[in-house]
C-alpha positions as YAML, in Angstrom:
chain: A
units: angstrom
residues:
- id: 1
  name: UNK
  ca: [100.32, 7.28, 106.64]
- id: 2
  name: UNK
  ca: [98.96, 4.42, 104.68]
- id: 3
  name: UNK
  ca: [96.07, 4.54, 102.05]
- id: 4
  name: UNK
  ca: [93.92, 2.99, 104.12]
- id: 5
  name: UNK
  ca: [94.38, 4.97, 106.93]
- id: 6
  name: UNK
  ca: [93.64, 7.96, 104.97]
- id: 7
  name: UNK
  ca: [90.61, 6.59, 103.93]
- id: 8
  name: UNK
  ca: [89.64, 6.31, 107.41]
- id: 9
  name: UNK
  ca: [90.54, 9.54, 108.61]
- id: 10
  name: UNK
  ca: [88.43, 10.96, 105.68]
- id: 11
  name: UNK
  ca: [85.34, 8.77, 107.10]
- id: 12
  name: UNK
  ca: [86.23, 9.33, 110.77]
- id: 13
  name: UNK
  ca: [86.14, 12.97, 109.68]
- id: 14
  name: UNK
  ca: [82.60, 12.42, 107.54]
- id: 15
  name: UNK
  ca: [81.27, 10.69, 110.60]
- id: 16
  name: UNK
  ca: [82.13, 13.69, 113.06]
- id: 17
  name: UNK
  ca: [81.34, 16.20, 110.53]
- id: 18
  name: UNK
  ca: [77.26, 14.29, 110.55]
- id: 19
  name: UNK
  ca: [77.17, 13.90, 114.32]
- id: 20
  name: UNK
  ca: [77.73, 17.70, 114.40]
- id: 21
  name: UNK
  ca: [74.93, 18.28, 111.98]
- id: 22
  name: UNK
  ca: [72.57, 15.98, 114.02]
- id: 23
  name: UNK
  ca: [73.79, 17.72, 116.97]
- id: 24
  name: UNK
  ca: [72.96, 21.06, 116.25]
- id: 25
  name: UNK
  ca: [70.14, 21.12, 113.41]
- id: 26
  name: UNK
  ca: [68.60, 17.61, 114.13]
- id: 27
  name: UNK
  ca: [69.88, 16.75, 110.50]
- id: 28
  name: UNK
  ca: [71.22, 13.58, 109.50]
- id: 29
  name: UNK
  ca: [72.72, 13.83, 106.37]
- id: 30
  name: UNK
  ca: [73.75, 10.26, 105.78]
- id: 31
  name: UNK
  ca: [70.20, 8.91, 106.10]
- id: 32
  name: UNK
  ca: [69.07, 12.17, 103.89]
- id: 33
  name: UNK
  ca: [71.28, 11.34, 101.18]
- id: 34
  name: UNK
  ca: [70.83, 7.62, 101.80]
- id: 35
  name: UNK
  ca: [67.43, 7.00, 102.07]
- id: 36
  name: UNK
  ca: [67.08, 6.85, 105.51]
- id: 37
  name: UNK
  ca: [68.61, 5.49, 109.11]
- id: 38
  name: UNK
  ca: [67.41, 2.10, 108.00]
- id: 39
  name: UNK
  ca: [68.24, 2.35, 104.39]
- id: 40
  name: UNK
  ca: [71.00, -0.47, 103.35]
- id: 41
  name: UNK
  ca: [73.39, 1.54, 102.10]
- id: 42
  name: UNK
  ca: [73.05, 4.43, 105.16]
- id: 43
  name: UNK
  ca: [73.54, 1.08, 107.18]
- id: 44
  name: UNK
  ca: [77.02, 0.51, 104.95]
- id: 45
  name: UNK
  ca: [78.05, 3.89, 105.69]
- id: 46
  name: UNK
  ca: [77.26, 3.93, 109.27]
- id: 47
  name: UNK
  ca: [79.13, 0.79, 109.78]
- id: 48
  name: UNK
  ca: [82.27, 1.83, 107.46]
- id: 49
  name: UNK
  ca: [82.48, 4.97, 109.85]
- id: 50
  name: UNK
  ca: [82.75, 2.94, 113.26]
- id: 51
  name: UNK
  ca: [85.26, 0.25, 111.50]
- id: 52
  name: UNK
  ca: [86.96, 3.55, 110.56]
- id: 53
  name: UNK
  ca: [87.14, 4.97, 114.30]
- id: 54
  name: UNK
  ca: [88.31, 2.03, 115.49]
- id: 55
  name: UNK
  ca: [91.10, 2.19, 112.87]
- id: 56
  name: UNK
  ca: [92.08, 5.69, 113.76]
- id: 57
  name: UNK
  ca: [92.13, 4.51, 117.45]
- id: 58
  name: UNK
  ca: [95.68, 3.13, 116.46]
- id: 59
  name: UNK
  ca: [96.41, 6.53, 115.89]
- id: 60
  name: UNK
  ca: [95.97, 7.74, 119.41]
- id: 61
  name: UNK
  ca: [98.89, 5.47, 120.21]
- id: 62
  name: UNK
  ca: [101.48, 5.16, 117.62]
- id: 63
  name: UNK
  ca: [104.57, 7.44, 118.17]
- id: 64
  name: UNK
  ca: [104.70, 10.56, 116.63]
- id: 65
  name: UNK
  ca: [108.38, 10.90, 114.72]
- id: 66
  name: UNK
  ca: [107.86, 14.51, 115.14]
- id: 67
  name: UNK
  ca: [108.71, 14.53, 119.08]
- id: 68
  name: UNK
  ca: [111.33, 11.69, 118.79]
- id: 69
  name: UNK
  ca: [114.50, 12.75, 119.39]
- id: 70
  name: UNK
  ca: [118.40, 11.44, 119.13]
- id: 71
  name: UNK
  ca: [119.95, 11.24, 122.44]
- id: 72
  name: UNK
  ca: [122.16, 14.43, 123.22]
- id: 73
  name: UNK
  ca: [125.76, 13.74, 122.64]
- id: 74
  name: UNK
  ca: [127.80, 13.23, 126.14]
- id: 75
  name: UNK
  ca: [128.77, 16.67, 126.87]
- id: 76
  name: UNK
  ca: [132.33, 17.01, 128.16]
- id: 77
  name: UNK
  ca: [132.70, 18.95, 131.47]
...
């Protein structure tokens, strides 16, 4: 995994991690640490989350080496 799909992973998971928290305490603690939904910088963050989603999306579909296997050797009968 590259650095910068680390990077997104860790925001993808910051992002879920603040939807939870506004989920179930009506907290948002980007715009509480931020300055609010309409801050500039809570704007930054919000954004650099969804460019980070869409990065991760790639995940979903790139193959996992973990389940790739070597074609079984031609058995002889």
């Amino acid at each position: 995994m590259s650095t910068i799909q680390r990077i997104a992973l860790v925001l993808t998971i910051i992002g879920a991690i603040n939807w939870g928290l506004i989920g179930f305490f009506q907290f948002d603690l980007v715009a509480a640490i931020f300055g609010g939904q309409n801050a500039a910088l809570a704007r930054i963050i919000y954004g650099l989350v969804g460019i980070a989603g869409l990065l991760n999306l790639g995940l979903l579909f790139k193959a996992n080496e973990s389940f790739e296997r070597e074609p079984e050797p031609d058995r002889v009968r």
